[in-house]
Residue frames as a rotation matrix with the C-alpha (Angstrom) as fourth column:
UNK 1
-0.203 0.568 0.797 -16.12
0.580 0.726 -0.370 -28.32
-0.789 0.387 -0.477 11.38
UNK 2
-0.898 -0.067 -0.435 -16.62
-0.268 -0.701 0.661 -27.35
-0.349 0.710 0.612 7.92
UNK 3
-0.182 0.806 0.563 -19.80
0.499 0.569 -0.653 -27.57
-0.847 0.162 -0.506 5.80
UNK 4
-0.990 0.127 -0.061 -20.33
-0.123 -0.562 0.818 -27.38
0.069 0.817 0.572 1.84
UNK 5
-0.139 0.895 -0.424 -22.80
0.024 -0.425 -0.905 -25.68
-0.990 -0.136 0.038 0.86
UNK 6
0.019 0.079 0.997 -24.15
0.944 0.328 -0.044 -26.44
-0.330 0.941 -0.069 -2.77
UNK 7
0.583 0.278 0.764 -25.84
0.368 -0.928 0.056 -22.59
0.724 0.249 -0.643 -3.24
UNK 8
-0.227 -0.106 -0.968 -24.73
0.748 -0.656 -0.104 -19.31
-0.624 -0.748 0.228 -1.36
UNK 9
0.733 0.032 0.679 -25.54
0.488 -0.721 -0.492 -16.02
0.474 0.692 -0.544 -2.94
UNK 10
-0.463 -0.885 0.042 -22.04
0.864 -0.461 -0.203 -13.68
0.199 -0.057 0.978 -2.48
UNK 11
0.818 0.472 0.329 -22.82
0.525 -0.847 -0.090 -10.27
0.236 0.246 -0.940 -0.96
UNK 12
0.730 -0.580 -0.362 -19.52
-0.332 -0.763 0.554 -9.20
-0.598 -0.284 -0.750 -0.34
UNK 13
0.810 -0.587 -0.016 -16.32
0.298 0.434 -0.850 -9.13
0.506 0.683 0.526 -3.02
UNK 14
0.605 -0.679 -0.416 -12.71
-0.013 -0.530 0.848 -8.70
-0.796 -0.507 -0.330 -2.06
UNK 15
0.924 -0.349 0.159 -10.25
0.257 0.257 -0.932 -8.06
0.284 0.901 0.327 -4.91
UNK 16
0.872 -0.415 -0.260 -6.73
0.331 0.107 0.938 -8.65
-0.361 -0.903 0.231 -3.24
UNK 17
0.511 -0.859 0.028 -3.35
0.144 0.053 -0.988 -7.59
0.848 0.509 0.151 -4.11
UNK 18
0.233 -0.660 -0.714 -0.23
0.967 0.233 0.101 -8.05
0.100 -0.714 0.693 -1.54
UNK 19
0.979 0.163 0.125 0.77
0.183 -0.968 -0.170 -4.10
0.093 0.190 -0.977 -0.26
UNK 20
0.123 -0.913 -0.388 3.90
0.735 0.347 -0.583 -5.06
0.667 -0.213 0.713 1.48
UNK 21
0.306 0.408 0.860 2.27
-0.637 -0.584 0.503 -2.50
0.708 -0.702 0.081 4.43
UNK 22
-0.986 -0.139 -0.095 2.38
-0.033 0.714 -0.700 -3.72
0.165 -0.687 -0.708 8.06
UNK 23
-0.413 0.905 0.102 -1.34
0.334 0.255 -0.908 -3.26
-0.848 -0.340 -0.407 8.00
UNK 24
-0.650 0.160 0.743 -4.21
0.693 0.526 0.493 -3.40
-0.312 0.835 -0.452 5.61
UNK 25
-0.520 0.707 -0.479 -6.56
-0.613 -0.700 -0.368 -0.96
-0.595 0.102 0.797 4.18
UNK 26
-0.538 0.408 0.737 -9.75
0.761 0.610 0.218 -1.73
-0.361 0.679 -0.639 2.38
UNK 27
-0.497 0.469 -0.730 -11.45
-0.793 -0.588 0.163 0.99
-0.353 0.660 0.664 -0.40
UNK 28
0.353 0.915 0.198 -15.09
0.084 0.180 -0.980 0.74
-0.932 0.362 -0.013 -1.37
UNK 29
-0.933 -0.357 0.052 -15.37
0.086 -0.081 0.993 0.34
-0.350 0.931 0.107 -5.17
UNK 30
-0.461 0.702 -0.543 -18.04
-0.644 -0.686 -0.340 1.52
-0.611 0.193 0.768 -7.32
UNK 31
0.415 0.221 0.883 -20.36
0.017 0.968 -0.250 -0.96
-0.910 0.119 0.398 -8.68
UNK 32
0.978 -0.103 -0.179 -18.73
-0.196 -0.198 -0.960 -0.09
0.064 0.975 -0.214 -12.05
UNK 33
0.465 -0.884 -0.046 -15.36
-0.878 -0.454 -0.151 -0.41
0.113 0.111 -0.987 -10.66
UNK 34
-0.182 0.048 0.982 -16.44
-0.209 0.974 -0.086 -4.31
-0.961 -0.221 -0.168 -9.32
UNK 35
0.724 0.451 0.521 -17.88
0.140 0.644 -0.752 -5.14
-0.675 0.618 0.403 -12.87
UNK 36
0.297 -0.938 -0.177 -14.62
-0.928 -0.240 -0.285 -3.54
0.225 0.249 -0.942 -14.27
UNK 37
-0.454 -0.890 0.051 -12.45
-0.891 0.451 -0.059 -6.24
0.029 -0.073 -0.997 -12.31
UNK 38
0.072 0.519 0.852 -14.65
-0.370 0.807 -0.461 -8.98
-0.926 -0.282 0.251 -12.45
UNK 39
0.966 0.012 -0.260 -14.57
-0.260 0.002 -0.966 -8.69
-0.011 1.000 0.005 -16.48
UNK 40
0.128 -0.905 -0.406 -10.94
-0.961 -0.012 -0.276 -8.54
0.245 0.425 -0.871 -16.30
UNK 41
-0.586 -0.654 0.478 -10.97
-0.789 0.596 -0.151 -11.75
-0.186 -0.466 -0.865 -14.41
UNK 42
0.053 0.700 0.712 -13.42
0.151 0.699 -0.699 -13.60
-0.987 0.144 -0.069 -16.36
UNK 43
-0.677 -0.306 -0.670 -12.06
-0.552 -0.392 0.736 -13.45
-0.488 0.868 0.096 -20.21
UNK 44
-0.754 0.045 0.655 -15.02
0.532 0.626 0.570 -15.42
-0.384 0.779 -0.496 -21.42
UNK 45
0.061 0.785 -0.617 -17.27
0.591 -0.526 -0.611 -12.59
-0.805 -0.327 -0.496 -20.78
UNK 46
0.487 0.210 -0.848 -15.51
-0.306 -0.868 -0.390 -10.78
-0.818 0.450 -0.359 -23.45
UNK 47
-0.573 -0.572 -0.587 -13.78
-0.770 0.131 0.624 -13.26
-0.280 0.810 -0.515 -26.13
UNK 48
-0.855 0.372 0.362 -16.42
0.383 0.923 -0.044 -16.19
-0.350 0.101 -0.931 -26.36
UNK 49
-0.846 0.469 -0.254 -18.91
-0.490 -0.497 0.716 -14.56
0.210 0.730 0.650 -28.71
UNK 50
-0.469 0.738 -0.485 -21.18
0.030 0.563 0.826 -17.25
0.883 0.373 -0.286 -28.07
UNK 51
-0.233 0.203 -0.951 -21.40
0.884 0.453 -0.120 -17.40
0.406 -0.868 -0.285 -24.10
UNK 52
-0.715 -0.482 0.507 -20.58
0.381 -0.876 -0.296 -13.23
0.587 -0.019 0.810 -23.81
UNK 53
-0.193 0.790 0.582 -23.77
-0.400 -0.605 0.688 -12.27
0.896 -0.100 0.433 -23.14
UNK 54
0.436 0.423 -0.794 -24.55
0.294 0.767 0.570 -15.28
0.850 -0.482 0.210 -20.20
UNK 55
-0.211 -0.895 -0.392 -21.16
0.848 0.031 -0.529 -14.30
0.486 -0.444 0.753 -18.64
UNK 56
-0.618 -0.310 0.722 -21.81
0.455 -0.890 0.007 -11.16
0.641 0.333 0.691 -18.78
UNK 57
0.263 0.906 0.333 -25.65
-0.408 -0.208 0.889 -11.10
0.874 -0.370 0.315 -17.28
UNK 58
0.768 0.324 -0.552 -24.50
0.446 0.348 0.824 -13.24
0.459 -0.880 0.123 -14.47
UNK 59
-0.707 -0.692 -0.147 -21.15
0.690 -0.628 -0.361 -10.91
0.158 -0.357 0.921 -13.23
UNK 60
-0.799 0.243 0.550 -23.61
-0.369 -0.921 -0.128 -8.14
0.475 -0.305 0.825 -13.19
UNK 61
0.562 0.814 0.144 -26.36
-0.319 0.053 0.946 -9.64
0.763 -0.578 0.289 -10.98
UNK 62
0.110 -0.715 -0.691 -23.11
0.929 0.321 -0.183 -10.73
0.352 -0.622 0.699 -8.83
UNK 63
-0.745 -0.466 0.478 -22.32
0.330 -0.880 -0.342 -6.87
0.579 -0.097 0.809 -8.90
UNK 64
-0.127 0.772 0.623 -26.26
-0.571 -0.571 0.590 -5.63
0.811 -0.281 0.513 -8.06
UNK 65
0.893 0.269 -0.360 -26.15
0.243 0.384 0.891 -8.07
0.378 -0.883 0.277 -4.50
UNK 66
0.341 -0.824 -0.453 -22.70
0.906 0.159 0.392 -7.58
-0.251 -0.544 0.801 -3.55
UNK 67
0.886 -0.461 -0.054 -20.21
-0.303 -0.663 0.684 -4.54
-0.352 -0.589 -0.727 -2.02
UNK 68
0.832 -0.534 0.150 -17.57
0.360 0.313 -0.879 -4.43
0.422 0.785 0.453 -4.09
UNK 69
0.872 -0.485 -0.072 -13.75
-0.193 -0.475 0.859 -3.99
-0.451 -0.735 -0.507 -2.25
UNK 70
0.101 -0.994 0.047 -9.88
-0.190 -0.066 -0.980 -3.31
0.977 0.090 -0.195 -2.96
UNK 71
0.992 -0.095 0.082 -8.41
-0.063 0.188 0.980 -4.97
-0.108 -0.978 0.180 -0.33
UNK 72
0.372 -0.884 -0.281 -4.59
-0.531 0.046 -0.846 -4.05
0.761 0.465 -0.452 -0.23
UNK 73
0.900 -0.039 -0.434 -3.25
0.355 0.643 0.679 -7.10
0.253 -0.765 0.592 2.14
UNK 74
0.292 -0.814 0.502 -0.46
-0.831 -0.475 -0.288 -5.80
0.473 -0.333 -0.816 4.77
UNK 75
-0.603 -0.716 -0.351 1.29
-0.362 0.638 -0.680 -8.43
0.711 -0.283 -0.644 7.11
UNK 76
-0.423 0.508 0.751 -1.42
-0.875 -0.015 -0.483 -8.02
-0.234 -0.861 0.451 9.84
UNK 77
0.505 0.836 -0.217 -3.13
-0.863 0.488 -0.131 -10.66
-0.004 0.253 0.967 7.93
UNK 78
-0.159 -0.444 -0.882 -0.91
-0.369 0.855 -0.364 -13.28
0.916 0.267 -0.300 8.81
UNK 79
-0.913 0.259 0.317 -2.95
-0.304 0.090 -0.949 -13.33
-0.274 -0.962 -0.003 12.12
UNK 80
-0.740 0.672 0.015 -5.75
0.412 0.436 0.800 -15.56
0.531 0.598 -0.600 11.33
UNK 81
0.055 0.660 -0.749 -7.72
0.883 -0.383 -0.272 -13.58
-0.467 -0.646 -0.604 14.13
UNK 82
-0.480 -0.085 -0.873 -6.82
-0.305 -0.917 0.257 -9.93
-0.823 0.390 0.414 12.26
UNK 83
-0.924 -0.081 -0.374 -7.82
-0.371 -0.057 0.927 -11.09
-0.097 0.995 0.022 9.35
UNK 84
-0.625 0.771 -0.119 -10.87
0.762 0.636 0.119 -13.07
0.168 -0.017 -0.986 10.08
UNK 85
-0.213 0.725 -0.655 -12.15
0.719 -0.337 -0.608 -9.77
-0.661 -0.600 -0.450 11.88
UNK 86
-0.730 -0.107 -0.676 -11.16
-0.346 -0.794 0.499 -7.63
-0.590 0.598 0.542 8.87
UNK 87
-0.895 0.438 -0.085 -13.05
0.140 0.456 0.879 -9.57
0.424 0.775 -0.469 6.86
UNK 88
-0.325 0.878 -0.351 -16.22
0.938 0.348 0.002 -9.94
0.124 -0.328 -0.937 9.40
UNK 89
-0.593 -0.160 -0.789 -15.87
0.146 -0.985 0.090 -5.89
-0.792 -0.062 0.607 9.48
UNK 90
-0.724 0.231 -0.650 -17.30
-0.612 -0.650 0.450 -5.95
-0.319 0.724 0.612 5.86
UNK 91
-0.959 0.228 -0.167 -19.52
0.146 0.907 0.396 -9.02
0.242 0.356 -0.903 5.85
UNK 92
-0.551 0.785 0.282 -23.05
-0.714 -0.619 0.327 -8.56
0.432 -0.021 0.902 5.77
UNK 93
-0.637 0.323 0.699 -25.59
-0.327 0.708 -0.626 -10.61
-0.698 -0.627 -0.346 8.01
C-alpha cells in the first residue's frame, strides 16, 4: 500500500551516480558540498534573476534539515532488500 503525502520535510539527500562496483559506498558531504550539487541541479537558482534569491533561500533550508550524501550505486542495489537497507542505514527517524 502506498500513501501520498501532500507535505514531508526531507532530512536525508542522496546524490547518485552508477559506479559500475559490485557494491556501493556512500560519502558524507559537507553542507557546502550538498548546496554545491543542489545549485547545479536547480539552474533557476542561478539564471532567473527574478526568482534567484527564492530558489536559492529554499535549497539552503533543504541543506540546514538534511544529511547530505554521494551515493556511488554498485550492482548490490539491484536487490530491492540491499538497497532498501542501504538506504534505511542513513534515514533518520
Amino acid at each position: 500500500n502506498s500513501k501520498f503525502n501532500e507535505h514531508c520535510i526531507p532530512q536525508t539527500l542522496f546524490f547518485s551516480q552508477l559506479s559500475g562496483s559490485e557494491c556501493s559506498h556512500v560519502l558524507p558531504l559537507s553542507s557546502a558540498e550538498t548546496m554545491a550539487r543542489l545549485v547545479r541541479m536547480n539552474p533557476w537558482s542561478c539564471y532567473d534573476r527574478l526568482t534567484a534569491a527564492e530558489h536559492l533561500a529554499v535549497l539552503s533550508a533543504l541543506v540546514k534539515q538534511s544529511a547530505g550524501y554521494s551515493l556511488l550505486a554498485g550492482k548490490d542495489l539491484l536487490d530491492t532488500e540491499t538497497s532498501a537497507n542501504l538506504i534505511a542505514d542513513y534515514t533518520r527517524d
